[in-house]
C-alpha positions in Angstrom: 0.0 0.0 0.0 2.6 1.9 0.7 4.6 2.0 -2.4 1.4 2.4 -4.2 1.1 5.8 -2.4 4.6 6.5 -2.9 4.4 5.8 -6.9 1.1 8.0 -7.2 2.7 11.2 -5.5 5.7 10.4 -7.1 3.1 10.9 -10.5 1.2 13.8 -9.1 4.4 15.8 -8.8 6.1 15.1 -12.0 3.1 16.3 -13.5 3.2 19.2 -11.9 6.5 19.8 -12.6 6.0 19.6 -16.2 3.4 21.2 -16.4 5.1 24.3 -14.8 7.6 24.1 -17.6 5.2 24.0 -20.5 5.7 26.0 -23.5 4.3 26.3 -27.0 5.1 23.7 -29.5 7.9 24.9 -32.1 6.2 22.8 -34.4 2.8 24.2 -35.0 2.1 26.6 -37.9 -0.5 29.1 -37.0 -1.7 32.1 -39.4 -1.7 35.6 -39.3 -4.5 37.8 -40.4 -3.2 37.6 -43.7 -2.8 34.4 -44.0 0.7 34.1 -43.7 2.6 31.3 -41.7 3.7 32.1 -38.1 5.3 29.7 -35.7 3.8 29.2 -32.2 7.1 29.3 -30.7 8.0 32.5 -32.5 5.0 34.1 -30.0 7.0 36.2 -27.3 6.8 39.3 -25.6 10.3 40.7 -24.7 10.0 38.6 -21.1 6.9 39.9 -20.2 3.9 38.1 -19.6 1.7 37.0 -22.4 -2.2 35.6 -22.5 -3.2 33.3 -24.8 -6.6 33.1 -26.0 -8.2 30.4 -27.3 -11.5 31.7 -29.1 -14.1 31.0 -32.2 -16.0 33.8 -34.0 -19.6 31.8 -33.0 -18.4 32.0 -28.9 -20.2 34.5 -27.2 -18.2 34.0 -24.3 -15.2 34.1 -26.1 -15.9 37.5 -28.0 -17.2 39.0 -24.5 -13.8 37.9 -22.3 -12.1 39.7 -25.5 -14.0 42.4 -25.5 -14.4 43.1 -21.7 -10.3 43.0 -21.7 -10.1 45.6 -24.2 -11.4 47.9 -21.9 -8.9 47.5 -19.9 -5.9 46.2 -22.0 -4.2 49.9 -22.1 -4.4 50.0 -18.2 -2.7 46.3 -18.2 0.1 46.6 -20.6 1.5 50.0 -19.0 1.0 48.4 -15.5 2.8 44.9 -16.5 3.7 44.9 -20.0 1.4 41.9 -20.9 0.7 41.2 -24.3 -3.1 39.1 -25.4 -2.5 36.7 -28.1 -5.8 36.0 -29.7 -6.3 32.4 -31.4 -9.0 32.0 -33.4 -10.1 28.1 -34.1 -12.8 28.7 -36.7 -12.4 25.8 -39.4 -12.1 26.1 -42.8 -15.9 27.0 -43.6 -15.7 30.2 -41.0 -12.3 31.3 -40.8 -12.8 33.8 -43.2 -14.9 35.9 -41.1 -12.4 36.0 -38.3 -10.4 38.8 -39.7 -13.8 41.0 -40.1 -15.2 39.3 -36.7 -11.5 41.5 -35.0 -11.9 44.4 -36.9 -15.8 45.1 -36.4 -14.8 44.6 -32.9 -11.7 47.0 -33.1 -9.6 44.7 -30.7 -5.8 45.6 -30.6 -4.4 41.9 -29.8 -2.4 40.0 -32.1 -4.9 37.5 -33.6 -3.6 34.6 -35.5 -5.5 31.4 -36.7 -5.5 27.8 -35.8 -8.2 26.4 -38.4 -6.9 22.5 -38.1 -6.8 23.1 -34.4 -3.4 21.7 -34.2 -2.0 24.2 -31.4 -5.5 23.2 -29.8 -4.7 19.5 -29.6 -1.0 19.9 -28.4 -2.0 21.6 -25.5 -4.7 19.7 -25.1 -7.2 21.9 -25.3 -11.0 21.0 -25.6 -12.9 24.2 -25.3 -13.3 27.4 -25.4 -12.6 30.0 -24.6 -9.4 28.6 -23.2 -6.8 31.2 -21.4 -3.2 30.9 -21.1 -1.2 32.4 -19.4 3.1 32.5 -19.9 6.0 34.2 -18.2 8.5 35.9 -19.2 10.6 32.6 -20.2 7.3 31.3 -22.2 6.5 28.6 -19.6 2.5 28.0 -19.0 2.1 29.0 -15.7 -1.8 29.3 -15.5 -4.8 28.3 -17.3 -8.4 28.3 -17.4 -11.6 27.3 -19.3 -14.6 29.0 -19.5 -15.8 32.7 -19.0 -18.0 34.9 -17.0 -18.5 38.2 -16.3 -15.3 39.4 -14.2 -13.2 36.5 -14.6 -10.6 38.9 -16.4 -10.1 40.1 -12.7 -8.6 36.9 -11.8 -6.2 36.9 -15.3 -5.1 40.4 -14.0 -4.3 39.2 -10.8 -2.3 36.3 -11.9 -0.6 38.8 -14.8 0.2 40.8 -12.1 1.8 38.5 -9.7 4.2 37.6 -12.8 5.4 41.0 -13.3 6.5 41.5 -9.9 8.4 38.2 -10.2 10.2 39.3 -12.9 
């Protein structure tokens, strides 16, 4: 009994452990608004923290978590120097309204696509909205699924917690 608590905290921790130590996939092709090719690794911010999030153009709760940080994004990046990577997974019949979908909403992120949802399935991700959150070195340090009304509260918290670290 004993070694088979052993083993399963031995698990427990080594998951946490890598899981602290996460990063992007250099692997995965994303796309830019214009539809050029853009590595996932190639997404940094100059050691400051970045948010990744995971949205479609049909999620109202993604579209409200991005718009509800835009009121405050300003206010963020001066305070931390955070960055918002927006990724759209609209397929191949919808991606083409993402680009109008971003600028009918006037949102100043960096938006790129992930229509076969391969970035998606590396990280595991099942839905969204789905928010990310790096440090400075590009190491997943937070996440979380789902959105209401003042969860962006939380993200700022944890965004702010990382600037002070760093």
């Amino acid at each position: 009994m004993k070694k088979i608590i052993l083993t399963f905290c031995f698990c427990l921790a080594a998951t946490a452990l890598m899981a602290q130590s996460a990063t992007l996939p250099a692997n995965v092709t994303l796309h830019n608004l214009n539809g050029e090719p853009v590595q996932a690794s190639a997404i940094t911010n100059d050691g400051n923290p970045i948010i990744i999030s995971f949205w479609a153009t049909w999620c109202k709760p993604c579209n409200r978590e991005l718009t509800n940080i835009k009121e405050v994004y300003d206010q963020w990046q001066e305070e931390t120097g955070v960055k918002l990577v927006a990724i759209s997974i609209d397929d191949a019949r919808s991606v083409g309204r993402v680009r109008p979908h971003v600028e009918g909403n006037d949102w100043p992120y960096e938006v790129y696509t992930d229509q076969n949802s391969d970035l998606k399935r590396a990280l595991g991700i099942v839905n969204v909205p789905h928010t990310i959150l790096l440090n400075g070195d590009g190491e997943i340090v937070w996440q979380h699924t789902g959105y209401q009304d003042g969860s962006e509260d939380e993200l700022y918290e944890k965004v702010k917690e990382l600037a002070t670290k760093q």
